[in-house]
Each structure stands twice: as structure tokens, then as C-alpha cells.
N, C-alpha and C positions, 0 to 999 in steps of 0.2 A: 308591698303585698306579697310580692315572692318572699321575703324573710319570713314573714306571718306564716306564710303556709309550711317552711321548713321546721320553723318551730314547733307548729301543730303537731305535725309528721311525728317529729323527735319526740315529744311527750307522750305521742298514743303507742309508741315502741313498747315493746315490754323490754324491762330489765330484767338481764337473767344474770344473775349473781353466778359466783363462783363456787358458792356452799350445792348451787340448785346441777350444774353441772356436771358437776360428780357423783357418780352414781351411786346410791347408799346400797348399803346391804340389806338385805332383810334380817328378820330374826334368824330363821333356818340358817341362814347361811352365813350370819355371826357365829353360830353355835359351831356349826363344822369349821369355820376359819380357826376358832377357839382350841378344836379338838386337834388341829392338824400342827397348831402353833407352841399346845402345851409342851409336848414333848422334846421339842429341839429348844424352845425356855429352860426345860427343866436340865436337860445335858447341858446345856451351855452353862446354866447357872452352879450346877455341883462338880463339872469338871473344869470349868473355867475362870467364873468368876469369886467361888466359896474359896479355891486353890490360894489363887491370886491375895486375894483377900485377908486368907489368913496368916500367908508369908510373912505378908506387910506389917499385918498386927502382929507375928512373932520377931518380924527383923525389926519391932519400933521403941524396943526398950532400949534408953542409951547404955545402961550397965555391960551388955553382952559386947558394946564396939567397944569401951572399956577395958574386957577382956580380950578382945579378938586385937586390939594394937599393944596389949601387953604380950602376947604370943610371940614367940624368936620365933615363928613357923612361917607368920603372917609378909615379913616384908621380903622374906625369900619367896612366898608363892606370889608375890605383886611382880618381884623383878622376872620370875621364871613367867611368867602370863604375858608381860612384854614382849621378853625375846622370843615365847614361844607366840605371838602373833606375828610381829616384824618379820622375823623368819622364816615360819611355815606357811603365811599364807603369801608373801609375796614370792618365795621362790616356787610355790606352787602354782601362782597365777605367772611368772614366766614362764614357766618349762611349760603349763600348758597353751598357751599362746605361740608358741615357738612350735610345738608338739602337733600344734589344729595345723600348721602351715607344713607339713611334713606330710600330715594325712590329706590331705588335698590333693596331692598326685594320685593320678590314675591308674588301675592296673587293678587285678584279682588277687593278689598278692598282698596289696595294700589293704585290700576290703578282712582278710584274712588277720592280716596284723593289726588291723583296728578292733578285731573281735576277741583277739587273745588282749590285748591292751584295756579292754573293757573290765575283763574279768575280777581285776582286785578291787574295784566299784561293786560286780553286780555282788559276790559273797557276805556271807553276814559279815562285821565288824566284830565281834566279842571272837568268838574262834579267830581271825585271822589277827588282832592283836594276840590273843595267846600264843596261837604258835611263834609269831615274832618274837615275845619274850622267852618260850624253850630254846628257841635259835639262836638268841644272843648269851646262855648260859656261859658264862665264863670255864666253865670244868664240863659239861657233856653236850654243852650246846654246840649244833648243826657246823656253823661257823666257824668257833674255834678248834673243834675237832680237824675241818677240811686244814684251815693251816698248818695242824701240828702234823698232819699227812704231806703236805706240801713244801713244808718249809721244816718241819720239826723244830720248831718254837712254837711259845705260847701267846695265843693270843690278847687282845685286851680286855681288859674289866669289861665289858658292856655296863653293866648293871650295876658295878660296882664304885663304880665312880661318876661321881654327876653332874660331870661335864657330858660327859659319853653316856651316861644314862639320859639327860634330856636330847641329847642330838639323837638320839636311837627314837624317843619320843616324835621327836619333829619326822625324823625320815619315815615312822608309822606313819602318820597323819597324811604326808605328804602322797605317800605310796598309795593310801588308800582312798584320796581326793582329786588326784592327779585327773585320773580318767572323767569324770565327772563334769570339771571345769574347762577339761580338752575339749568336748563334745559342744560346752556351751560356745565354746570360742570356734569352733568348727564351724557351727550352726552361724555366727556371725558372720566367718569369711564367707560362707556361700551367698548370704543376700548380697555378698558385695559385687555390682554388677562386670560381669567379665570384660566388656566395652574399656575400663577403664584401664584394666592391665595387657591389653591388646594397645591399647593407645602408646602406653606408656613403652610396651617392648621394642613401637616400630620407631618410637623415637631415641631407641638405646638404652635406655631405661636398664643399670642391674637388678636384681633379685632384692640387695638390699636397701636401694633407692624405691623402687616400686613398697617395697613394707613399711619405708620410713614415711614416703611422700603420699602412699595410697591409704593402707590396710591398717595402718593404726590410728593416723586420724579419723578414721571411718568408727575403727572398733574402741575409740579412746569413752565414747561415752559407755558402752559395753564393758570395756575393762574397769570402768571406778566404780560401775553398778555390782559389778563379781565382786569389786572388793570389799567393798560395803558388805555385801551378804557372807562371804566368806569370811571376814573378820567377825562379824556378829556371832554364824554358829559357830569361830573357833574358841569364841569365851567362853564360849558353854559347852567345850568339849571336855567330855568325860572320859569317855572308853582307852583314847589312847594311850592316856595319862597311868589313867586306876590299872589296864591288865597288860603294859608292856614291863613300867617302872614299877608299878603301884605306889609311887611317890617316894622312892628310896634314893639312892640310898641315904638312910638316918633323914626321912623324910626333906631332905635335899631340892627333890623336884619336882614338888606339888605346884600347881595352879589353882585358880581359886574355887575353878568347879570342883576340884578332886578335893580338896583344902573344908570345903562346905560340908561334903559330904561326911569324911571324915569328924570333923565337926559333930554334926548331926548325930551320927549313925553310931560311931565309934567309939566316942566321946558320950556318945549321950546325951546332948545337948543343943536339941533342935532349935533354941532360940540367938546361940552363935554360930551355927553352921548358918540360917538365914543371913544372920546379919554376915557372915562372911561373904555370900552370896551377893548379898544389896550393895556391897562395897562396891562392885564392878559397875554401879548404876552411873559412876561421876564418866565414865566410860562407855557405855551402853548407848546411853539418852542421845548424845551427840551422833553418835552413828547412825542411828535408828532415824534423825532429822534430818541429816545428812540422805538417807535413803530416799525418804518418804519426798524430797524435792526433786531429789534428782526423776526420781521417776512420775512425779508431777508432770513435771517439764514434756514426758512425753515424747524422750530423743531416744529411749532405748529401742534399737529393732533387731531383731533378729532376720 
């Protein structure tokens, strides 16, 4: 009898669907949903998606990679894009890692030095590579003028030679990312709670046991996230490249962004400066899935 009546119960319930609990719009307020929606559709779709789009359909003819691996330019700017990642973004992300732990000390002084240390971050990029490249002038530049005052000798090619034209590139880059990546790694040391490096000093603990055994296991998820993003915008670094070297000498020290453009621009020939471009994707892709896990995971904190 009792099952009888729970049954009953249960049938006279009303079902309420999940189409009915959601609350519809009305017309009126489709209309203004519509009006408020067009607009950031319409930006996203001609700056974003048309961009995108058409790259693809320019970088999708095989002929242009055809010509882009017949280029003597092409496997000098793959090897120069290597060393200039290798290089610039991991001694970048040491010296700032090393750099956050220096600015952690106390004092008015330090608060001082961290605001001059900011400064080649906050300045535009386009002026602050140019004047790098006057200063490295082999004959009136800043630099070798002070050593023929100091030493009366002359100094070296900067620019002239491309070895020391791409290391002149890399120390740009370096110079003006430094601060940037200090600040993020600064930001990390601080969440790390101070309990732990009181722990560790009362039990003798050095400086550089306390960084090995505390502050980089802490900050290790931190630092592969930096590097991830750091290597991604350094493929697509332009500025350094194009107004310190301009990819000389005898086009010696191009990377593929600088390489693209030229391409495109210089050349004339937007459909191999892309495909120059999309070459970096067998490179790109992995990073970019590399990122998107890592910070799935949900371990990065600052």
C-alpha cells in the first residue's frame, strides 16, 4: 500500500525539464543581446579571424615552400632562431631568477634600485633598439669611440660581423626582457611563505641550500610556465632583430620573423614571407600544448 501511494506521489510531480528552467529571453531582449554582441563578432571576426584565415590560404600553396627551401637565407635564419632562443631566453630567465632573489632584500635603497632596473622594460622597444644599434657603430658608435679614448684601439665590428652581430641581438633582447621576467619571479618568491626559510636558517640551512632545497622547487612549476611563454613571444620577435642588426651582415642574422617579413615586404611576395612564417609551426604547436597543460594542471601561483 505504502509503495502504491509513493508511486502515486511520483507521477502527480510535475516534471520540470531543463529546456523549462532556463530562463528564455524575450524578443526585446534578443534584440539588445544581438546589438551589444554584433560589434565585438564583427572586431573579432576582421581582426582576428579574416587575418588568421587569410595567412593560411596565403602560406597553403606548396610552390612558395619550394622556393622558401631553395633560399641560401632560409637554413641560416632556422639555425640563427635556435641559438637565438636557446640563448636569449634561458639566460634571460636565469639572470632573472637569480636577479628576483637579490631584490628581496630590504632597505630604501633596494626599493630605489628596483625602479631604475625597471626602466629598460617600461621604454618603448623601437627607440631603445635603435639607439643600441648607433652605439654599436663600428666607426662613430658610443662604444667604440669610449675604447679608442681609453685604450686607443679599435674596437670590434658589432655589426659587422655575425657572430657579434647576433650576440649584440641576443644582449638587446635580453636587456630589454630582463626586468619583466624579474618582477614575475619576484612576484613568485614573495608567495613563498617565509615560515619555511626561518625553518630552514634555524636548522643551518646556507643561502644556497635554502634556494636549492626551498625556492626553486616551489618556483619550478613557475619557471617552465615563463619559459613556455617566453619562448613562444621570442619566435615572433621582430623589433630586436629588424632595428639593432637588420639582419646583416650580408643578411647573416635573420630569424624567421625578421626573414618573413623581408619576404613579404621587401621582396614583394606575401605568399613566401607567410609560408616563411608557418615554417615555425612544426615548433610553435608543441609549445603552445605544452602551455595550455601545464596551466590546466592548475599548479602555477604566484
Amino acid at each position: 500500500m505504502a509503495l502504491t501511494t509513493t508511486i502515486d506521489n511520483a507521477a502527480l510531480t510535475p516534471v520540470v525539464s531543463r529546456r523549462t528552467r532556463r530562463p528564455r529571453l524575450a524578443g526585446a531582449d534578443r534584440l539588445w543581446a544581438l546589438a551589444f554582441a554584433t560589434p565585438y563578432a564583427a572586431v573579432f571576426f576582421a581582426f582576428v579571424l579574416y587575418p588568421v584565415g587569410y595567412g593560411l590560404w596565403l602560406g597553403s600553396d606548396p610552390a612558395s615552400y619550394l622556393q622558401l627551401f631553395a633560399d641560401p637565407v632560409f637554413p641560416s635564419a632556422i639555425v640563427n632562431t635556435l641559438i637565438y632562443l636557446l640563448v636569449a631566453v634561458n639566460l634571460k630567465l636565469v639572470l632573472a631568477l637569480l636577479l628576483s632573489g637579490l631584490f628581496m632584500r630590504k632597505g630604501r635603497w633596494m626599493k630605489t634600485l628596483l625602479l631604475l632596473f625597471i626602466l629598460p622594460w617600461a621604454v618603448p622597444g623601437i627607440p631603445s633598439f635603435i639607439s643600441i644599434h648607433w652605439m654599436l657603430n663600428s666607426q662613430w658608435g658610443l662604444i667604440n669611440n669610449a675604447i679608442w679614448e681609453l685604450f686607443q684601439t679599435d674596437g670590434p665590428p658589432w655589426l659587422d660581423n655575425s657572430t657579434l652581430a647576433l650576440s649584440s641581438v641576443i644582449y638587446a633582447h635580453i636587456w630589454k626582457w630582463l626586468p619583466f621576467w624579474t618582477i614575475i619571479f619576484l612576484a613568485g618568491r614573495m608567495a613563498i611563505p617565509r615560515d619555511l626559510y626561518e625553518a630552514a636558517e634555524v636548522d643551518g640551512a646556507s643561502r644556497i641550500s635554502r634556494f636549492i632545497h626551498i625556492t626553486f622547487p616551489l618556483m619550478a612549476s613557475l619557471y617552465f610556465v615563463c619559459t613556455l611563454l617566453s619562448t613562444i613571444w621570442a619566435l615572433g620577435d621582430f623589433n630586436s632583430v629588424r632595428f639593432v642588426s637588420g639582419g646583416g651582415p650580408a643578411l647573416s642574422t635573420h630569424v624567421l620573423a625578421t626573414l618573413g617579413i623581408r619576404n613579404a615586404f621587401e621582396l614583394g611576395n606575401p605568399a613566401l614571407g607567410m609560408a616563411t612564417v608557418l615554417s615555425a609551426l612544426p615548433l610553435l604547436i608543441p609549445l603552445v600544448i605544452l602551455l595550455m597543460r601545464q596551466l590546466k594542471k592548475g599548479e602555477v601561483e604566484l
